[in-house]
LUMNU-11820 format. One record per residue (C-alpha): residue number from 1; y, z, x. Coordinates in nm, 2 decimals. Layout:
N
r pado NUM c2 Y c3 Z c1 X
...
***
This chain:
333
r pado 1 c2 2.12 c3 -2.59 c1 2.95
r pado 2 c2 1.82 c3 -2.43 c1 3.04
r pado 3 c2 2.00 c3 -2.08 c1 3.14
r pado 4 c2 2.14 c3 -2.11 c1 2.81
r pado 5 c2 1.80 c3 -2.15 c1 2.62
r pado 6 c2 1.67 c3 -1.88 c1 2.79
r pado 7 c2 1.97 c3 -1.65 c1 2.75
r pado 8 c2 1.92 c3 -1.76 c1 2.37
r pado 9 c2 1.59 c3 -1.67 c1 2.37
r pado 10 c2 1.60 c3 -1.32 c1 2.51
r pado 11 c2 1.89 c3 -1.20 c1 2.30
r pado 12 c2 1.73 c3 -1.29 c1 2.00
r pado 13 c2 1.41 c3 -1.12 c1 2.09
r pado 14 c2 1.59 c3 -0.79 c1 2.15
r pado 15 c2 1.75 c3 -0.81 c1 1.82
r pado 16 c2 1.40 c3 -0.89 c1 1.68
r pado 17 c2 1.21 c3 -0.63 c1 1.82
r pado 18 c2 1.57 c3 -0.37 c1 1.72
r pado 19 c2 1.54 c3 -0.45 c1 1.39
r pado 20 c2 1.13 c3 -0.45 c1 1.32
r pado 21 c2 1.16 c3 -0.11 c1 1.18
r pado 22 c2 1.45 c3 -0.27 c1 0.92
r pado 23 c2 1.50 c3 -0.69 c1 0.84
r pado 24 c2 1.19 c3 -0.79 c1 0.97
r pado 25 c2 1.00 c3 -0.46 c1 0.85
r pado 26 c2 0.73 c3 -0.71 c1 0.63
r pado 27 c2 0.61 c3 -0.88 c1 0.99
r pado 28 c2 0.54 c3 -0.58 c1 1.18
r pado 29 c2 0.20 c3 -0.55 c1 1.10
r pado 30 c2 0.13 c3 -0.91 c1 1.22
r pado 31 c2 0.34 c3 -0.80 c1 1.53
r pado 32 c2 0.16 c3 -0.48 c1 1.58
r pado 33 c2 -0.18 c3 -0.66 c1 1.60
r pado 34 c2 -0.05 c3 -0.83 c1 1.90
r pado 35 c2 -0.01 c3 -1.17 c1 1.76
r pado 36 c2 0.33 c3 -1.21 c1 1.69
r pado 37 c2 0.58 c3 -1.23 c1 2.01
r pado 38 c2 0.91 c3 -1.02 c1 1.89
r pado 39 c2 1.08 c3 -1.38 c1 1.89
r pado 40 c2 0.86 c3 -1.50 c1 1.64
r pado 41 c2 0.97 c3 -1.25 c1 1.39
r pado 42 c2 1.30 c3 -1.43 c1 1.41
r pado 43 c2 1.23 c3 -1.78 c1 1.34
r pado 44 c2 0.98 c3 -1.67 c1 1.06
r pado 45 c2 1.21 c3 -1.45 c1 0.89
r pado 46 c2 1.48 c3 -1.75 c1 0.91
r pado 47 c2 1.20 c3 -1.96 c1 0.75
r pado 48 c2 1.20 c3 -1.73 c1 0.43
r pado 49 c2 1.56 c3 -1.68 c1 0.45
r pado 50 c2 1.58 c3 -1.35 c1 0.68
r pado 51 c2 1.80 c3 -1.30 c1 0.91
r pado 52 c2 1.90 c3 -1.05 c1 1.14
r pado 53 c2 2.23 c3 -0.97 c1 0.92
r pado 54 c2 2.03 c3 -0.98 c1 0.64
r pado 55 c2 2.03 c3 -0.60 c1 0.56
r pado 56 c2 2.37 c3 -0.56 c1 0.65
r pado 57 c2 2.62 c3 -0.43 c1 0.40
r pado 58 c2 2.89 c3 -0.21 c1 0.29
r pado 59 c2 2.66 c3 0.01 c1 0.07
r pado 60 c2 2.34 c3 0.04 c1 0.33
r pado 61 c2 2.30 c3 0.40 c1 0.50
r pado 62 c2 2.17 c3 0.53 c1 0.82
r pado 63 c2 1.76 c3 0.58 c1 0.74
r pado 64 c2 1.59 c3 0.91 c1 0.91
r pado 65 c2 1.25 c3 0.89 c1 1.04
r pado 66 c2 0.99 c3 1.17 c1 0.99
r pado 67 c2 1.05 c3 1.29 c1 1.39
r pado 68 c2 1.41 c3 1.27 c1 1.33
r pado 69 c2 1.49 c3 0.97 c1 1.48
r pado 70 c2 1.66 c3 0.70 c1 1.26
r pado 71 c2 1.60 c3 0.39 c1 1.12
r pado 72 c2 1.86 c3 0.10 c1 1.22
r pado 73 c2 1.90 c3 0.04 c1 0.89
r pado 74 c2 1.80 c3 0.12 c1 0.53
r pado 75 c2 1.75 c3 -0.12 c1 0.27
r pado 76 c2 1.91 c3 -0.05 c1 -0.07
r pado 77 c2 1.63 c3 0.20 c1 -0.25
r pado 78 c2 1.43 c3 0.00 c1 -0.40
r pado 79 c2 1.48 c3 -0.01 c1 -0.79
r pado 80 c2 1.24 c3 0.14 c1 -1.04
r pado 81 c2 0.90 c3 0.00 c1 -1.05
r pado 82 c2 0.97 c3 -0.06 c1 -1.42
r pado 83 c2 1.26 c3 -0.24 c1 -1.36
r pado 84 c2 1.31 c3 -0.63 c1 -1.27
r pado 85 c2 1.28 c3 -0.53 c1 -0.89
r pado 86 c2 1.36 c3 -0.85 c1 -0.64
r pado 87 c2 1.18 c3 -0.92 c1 -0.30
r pado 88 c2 1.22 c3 -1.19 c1 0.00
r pado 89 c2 0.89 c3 -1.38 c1 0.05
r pado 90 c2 0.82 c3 -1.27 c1 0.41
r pado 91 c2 0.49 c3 -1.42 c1 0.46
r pado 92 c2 0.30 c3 -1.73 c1 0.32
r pado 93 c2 0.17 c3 -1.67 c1 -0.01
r pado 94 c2 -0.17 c3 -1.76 c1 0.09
r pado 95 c2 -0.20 c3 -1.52 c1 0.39
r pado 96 c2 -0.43 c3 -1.26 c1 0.30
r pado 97 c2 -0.45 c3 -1.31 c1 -0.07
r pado 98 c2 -0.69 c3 -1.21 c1 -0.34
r pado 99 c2 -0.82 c3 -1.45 c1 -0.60
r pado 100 c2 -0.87 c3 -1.27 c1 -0.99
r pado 101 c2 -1.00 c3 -1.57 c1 -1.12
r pado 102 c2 -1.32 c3 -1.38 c1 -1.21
r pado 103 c2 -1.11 c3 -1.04 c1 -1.28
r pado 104 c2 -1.32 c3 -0.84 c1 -1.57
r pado 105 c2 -1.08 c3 -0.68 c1 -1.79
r pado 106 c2 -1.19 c3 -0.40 c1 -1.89
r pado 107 c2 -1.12 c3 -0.24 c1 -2.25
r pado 108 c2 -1.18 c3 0.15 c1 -2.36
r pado 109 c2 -1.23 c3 0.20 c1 -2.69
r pado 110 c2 -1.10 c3 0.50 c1 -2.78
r pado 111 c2 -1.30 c3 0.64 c1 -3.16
r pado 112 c2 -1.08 c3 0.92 c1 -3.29
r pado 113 c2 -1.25 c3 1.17 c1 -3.59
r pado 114 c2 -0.97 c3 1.09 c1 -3.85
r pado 115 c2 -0.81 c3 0.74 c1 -3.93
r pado 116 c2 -0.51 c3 0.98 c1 -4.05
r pado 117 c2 -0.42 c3 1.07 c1 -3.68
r pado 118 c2 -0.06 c3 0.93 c1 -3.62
r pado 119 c2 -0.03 c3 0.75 c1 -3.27
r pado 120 c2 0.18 c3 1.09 c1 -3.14
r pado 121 c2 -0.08 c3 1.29 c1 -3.24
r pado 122 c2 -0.33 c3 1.10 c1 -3.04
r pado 123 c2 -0.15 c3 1.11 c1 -2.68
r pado 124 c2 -0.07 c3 1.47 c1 -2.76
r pado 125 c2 -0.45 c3 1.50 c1 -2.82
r pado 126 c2 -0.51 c3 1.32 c1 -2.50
r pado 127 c2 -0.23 c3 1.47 c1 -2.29
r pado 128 c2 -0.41 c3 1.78 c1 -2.40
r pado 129 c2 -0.79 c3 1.72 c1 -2.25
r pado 130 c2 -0.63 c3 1.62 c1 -1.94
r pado 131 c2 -0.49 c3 1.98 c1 -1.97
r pado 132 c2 -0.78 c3 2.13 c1 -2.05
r pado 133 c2 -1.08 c3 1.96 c1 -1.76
r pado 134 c2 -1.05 c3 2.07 c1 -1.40
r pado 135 c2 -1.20 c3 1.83 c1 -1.20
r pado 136 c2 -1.36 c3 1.83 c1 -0.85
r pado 137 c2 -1.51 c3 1.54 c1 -0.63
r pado 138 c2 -1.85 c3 1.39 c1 -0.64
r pado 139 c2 -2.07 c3 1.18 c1 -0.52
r pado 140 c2 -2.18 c3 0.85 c1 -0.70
r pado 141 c2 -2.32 c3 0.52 c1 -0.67
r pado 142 c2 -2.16 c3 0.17 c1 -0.68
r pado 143 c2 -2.18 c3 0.10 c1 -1.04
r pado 144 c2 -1.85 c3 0.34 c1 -1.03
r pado 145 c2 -1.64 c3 0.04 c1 -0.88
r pado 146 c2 -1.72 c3 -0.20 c1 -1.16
r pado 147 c2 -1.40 c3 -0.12 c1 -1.31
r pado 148 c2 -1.17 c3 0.01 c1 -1.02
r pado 149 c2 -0.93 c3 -0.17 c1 -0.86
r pado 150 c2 -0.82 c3 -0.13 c1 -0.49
r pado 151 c2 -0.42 c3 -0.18 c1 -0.40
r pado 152 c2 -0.33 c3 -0.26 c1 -0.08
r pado 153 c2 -0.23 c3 -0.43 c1 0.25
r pado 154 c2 -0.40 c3 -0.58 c1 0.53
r pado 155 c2 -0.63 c3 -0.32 c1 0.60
r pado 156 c2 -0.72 c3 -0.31 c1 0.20
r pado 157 c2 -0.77 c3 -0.70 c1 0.25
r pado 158 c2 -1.02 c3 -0.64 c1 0.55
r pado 159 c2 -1.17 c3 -0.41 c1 0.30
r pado 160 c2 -1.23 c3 -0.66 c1 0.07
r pado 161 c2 -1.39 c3 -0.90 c1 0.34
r pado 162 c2 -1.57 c3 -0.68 c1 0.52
r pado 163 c2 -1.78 c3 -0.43 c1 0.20
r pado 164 c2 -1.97 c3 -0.66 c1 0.02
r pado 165 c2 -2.05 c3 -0.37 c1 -0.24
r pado 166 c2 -1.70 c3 -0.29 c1 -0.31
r pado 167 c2 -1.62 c3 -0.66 c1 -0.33
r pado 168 c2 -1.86 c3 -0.82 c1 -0.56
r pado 169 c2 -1.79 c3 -0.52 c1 -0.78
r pado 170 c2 -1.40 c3 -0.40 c1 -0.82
r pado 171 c2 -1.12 c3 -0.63 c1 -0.80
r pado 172 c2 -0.87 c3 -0.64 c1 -0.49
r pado 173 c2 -0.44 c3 -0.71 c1 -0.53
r pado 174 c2 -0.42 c3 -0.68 c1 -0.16
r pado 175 c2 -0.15 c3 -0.88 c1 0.04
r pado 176 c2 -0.11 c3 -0.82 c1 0.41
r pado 177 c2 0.23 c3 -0.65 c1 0.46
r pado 178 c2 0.26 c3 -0.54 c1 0.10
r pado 179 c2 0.45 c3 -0.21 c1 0.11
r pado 180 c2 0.52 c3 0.03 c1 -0.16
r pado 181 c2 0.90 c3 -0.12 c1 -0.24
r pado 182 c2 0.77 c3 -0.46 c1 -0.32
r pado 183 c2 0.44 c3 -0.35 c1 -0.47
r pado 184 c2 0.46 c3 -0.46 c1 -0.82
r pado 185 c2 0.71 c3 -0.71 c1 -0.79
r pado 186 c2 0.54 c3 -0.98 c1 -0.54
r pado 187 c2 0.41 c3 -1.25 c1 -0.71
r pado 188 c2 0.05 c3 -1.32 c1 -0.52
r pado 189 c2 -0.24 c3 -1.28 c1 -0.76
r pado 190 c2 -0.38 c3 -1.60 c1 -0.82
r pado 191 c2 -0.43 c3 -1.65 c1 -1.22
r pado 192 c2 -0.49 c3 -2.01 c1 -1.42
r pado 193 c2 -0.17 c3 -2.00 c1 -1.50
r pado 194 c2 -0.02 c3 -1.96 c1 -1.12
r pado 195 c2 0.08 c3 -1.64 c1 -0.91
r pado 196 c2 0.16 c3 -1.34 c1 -1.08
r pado 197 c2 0.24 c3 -0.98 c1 -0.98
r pado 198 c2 0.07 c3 -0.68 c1 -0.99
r pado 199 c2 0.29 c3 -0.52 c1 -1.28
r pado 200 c2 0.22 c3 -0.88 c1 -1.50
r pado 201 c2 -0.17 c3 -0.83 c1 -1.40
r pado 202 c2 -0.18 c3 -0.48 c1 -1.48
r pado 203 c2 -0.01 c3 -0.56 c1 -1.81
r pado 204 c2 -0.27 c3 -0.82 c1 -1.87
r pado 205 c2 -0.59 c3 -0.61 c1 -1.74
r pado 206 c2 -0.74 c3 -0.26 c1 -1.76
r pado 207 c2 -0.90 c3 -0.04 c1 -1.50
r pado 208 c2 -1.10 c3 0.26 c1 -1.49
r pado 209 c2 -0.98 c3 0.37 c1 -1.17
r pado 210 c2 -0.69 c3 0.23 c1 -0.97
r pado 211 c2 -0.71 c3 0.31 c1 -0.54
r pado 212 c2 -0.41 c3 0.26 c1 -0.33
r pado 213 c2 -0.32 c3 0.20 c1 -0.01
r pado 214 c2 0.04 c3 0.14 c1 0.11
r pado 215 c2 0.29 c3 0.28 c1 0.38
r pado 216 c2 0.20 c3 0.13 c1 0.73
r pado 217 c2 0.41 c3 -0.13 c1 0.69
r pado 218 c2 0.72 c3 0.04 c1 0.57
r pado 219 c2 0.72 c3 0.32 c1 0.78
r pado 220 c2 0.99 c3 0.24 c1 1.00
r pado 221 c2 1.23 c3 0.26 c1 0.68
r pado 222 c2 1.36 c3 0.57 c1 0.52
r pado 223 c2 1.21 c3 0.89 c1 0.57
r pado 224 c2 0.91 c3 1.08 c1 0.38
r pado 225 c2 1.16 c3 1.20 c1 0.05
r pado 226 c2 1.26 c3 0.85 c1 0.05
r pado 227 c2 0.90 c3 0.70 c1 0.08
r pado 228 c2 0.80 c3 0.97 c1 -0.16
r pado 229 c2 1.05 c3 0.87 c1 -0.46
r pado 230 c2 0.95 c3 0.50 c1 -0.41
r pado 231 c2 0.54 c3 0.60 c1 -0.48
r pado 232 c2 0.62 c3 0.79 c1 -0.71
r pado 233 c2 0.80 c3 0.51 c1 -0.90
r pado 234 c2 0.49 c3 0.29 c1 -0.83
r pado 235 c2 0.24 c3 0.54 c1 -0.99
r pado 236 c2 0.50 c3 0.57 c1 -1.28
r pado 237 c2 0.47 c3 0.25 c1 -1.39
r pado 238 c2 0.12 c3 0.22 c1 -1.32
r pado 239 c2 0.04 c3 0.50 c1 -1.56
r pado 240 c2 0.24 c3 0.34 c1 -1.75
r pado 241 c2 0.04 c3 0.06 c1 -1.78
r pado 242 c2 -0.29 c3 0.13 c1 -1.74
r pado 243 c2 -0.34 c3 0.47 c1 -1.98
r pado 244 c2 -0.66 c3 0.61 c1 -1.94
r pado 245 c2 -0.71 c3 0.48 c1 -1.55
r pado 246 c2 -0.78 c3 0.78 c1 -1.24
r pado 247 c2 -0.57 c3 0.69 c1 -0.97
r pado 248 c2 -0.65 c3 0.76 c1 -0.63
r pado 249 c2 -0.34 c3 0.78 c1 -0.35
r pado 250 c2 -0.55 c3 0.72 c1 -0.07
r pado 251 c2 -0.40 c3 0.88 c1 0.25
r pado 252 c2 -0.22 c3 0.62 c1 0.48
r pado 253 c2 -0.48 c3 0.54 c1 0.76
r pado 254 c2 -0.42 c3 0.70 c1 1.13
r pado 255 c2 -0.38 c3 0.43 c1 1.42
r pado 256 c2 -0.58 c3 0.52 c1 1.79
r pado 257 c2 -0.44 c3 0.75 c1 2.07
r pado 258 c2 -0.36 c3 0.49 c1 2.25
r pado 259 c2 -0.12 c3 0.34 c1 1.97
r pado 260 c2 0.01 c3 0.65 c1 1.89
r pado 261 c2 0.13 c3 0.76 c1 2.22
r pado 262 c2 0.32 c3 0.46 c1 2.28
r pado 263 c2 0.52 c3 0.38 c1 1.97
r pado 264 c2 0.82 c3 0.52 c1 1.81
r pado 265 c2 0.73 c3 0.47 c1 1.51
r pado 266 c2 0.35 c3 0.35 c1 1.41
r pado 267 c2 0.24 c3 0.72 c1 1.51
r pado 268 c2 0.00 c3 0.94 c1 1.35
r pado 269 c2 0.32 c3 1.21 c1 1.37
r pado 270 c2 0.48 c3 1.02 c1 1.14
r pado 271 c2 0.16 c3 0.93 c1 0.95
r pado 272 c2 0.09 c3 1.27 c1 0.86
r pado 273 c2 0.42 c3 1.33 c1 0.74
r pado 274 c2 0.42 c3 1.07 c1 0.46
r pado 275 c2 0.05 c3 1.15 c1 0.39
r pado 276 c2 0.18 c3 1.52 c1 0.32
r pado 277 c2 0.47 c3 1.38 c1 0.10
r pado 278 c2 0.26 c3 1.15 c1 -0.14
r pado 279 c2 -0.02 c3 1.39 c1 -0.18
r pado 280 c2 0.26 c3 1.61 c1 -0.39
r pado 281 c2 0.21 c3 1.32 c1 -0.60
r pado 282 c2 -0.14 c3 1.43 c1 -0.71
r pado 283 c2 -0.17 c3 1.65 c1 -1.03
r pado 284 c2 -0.55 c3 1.72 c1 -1.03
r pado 285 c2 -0.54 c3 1.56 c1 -1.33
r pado 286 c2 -0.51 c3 1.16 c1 -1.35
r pado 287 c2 -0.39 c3 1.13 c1 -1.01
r pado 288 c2 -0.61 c3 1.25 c1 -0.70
r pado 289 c2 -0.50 c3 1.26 c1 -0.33
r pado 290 c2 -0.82 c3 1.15 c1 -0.09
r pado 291 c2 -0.78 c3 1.14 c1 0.30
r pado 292 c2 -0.97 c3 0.86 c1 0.46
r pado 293 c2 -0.88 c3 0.99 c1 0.77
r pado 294 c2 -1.12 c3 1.26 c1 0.77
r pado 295 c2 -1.40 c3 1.01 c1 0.77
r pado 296 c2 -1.20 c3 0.81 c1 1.09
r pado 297 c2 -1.06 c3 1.06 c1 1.34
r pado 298 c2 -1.21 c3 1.12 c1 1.62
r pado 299 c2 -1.17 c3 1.50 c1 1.74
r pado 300 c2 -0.78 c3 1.48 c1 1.83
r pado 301 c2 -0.69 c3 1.31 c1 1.50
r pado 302 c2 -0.61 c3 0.99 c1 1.60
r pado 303 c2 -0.85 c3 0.69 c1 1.47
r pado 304 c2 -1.11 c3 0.65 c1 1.68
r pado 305 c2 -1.08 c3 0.41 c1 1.92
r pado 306 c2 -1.44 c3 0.25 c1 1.91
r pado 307 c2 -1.34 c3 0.21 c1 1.55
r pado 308 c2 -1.06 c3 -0.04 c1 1.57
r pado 309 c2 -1.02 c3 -0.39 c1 1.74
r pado 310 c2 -0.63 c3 -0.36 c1 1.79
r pado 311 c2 -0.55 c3 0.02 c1 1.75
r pado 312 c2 -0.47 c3 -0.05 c1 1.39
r pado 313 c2 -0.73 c3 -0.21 c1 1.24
r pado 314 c2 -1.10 c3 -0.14 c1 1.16
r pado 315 c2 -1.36 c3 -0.34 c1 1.33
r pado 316 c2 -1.58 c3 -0.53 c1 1.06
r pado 317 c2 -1.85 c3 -0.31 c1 1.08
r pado 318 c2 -1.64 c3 0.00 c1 1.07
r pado 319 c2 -1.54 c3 -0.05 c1 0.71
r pado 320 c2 -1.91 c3 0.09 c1 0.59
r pado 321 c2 -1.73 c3 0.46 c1 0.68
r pado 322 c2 -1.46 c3 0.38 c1 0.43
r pado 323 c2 -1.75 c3 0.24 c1 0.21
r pado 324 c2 -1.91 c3 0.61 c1 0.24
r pado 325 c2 -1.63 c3 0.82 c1 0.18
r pado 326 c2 -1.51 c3 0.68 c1 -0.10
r pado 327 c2 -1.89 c3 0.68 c1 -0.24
r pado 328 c2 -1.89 c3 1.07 c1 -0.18
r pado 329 c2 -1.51 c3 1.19 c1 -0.26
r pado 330 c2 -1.52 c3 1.04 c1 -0.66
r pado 331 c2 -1.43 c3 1.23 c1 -0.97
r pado 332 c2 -1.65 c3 1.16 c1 -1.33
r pado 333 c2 -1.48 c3 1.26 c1 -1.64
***
């Protein structure tokens, strides 16, 4: 019997750490930090209803990383961001959550010269200044982030813990292992009237200036086009939404030398390749690519080690340098 358990035991902790990259994609960031065992990614997946046949079907298709490698298997592309997409609860709601229960809303009032201006006259009008003003980055002071909100996953959450100033000032919808294919959808934000998603809060709330962080997670699935297409969706919706708000894509954050040498996958390789892709995204206009690594790296482009605790994450006190770059890479309109 005991052979048996262990034989049990060992297969399914091959097939767990096979299919990180693919069924169990959500839990890799716990397992990258060291403190999940491959196995456990099995039994908490089967908790939530995950299991290693999960993403198998008929329609699925053979993912492509950035280095050429593949995937084991890609989920169905995710649906529009404006669409009723679904998503497996892969973690405990409570992990890593942000409260709103003090959430600002925050209303512009927009005067226009003529109460004869029809509403398709107005968009054109504003479609038109964001034509017309060429922007460039500048430095300001904390009072920006009284109306900016920071997307995100774990690493947004430390940001949230760790920057007092950002904290007591903007509002967070950070979730560790959020990725960019369940971003709107999860229901997690804490509200009076229970847990809602981002797409019902940003329906509910306005924003001067929306930051976000997502692709660590997911990067094991698909490759850049296919990360790409799903951001973009995201930032669709999101300017759908929220009208007159700057949104920053914030570059996905490098790991250390020492992770980046060893792993498949979670490199900075790969890293830069998605980084490239979303910063397409950015029109210079309403939407504004910033890369946090530049305030990070240490001279070989890899996070610096002294920086992190695990090769992934920032030390507490390292979250001031992400504090100061954001401080000094702002645009005023």
């Amino acid at each position: 019997m005991l052979v048996g358990i262990v034989t049990v035991a060992a297969v399914l902790s091959i097939v767990s750490f096979a299919l990180m990259g693919t069924s169990y994609s959500e839990y890799a960031d716990s397992w990258l930090s060291g403190k999940t065992p491959a196995l456990a990614l099995f039994f908490r997946g089967a908790s939530d209803g995950v299991f290693p046949w999960s993403g198998f079907d008929a329609d699925n298709s053979t993912g492509m990383m950035a280095d050429g490698g593949s995937a084991d298997v890609m989920p169905e592309p995710p649906k529009p961001a404006d669409e009723d997409m679904t998503d497996q609860d892969l973690l405990p709601l409570e992990a890593g959550e942000t409260s709103d229960e003090n959430l600002d809303a925050v209303t512009d009032v927009v005067s226009e010269s003529s109460d004869e201006i029809q509403p398709e006259e107005t968009e054109t009008a504003k479609e038109e200044a964001w034509e017309d003003r060429i922007y460039e980055f500048t430095q300001v002071d904390d009072e920006y982030f009284n109306d900016a909100l920071f997307i995100g996953d774990s690493r947004t959450v430390g940001l949230s813990e760790y920057c007092e100033a950002l904290d007591t000032r903007a509002t967070f919808y950070s979730k560790i292992s959020l990725t960019i294919y369940s971003a709107l959808s999860k229901e997690f934000i804490r509200t009076g009237k229970g847990k809602i998603s981002i797409e019902e809060a940003l329906s509910e709330n306005q924003f001067g200036k929306i930051y976000i962080m997502l692709g660590l997670n997911e990067i094991g699935v698909g490759d850049s086009q296919y990360f790409k297409e799903a951001y973009a969706r995201v930032i669709d919706r999101i300017m759908e939404l929220q009208p007159d708000a700057i949104i920053y894509i914030q570059g996905i954050m490098h790991v250390t030398a020492a992770k980046s040498n060893n792993d498949k996958y979670f490199n900075n390789a790969n890293i830069d390749a998605r980084n490239a892709a979303i910063a397409e995204l950015a029109d210079q206009k309403r939407i504004f690519y910033i890369n946090l690594n530049e305030a990070l790296d240490d001279e070989n482009g890899n996070l610096a080690q002294e920086l992190s605790f695990d090769d992934i994450h920032l030390k507490a006190a390292s979250y001031e340098k992400w504090h100061e770059f954001l401080l000094h890479n702002a645009i005023v309109r």
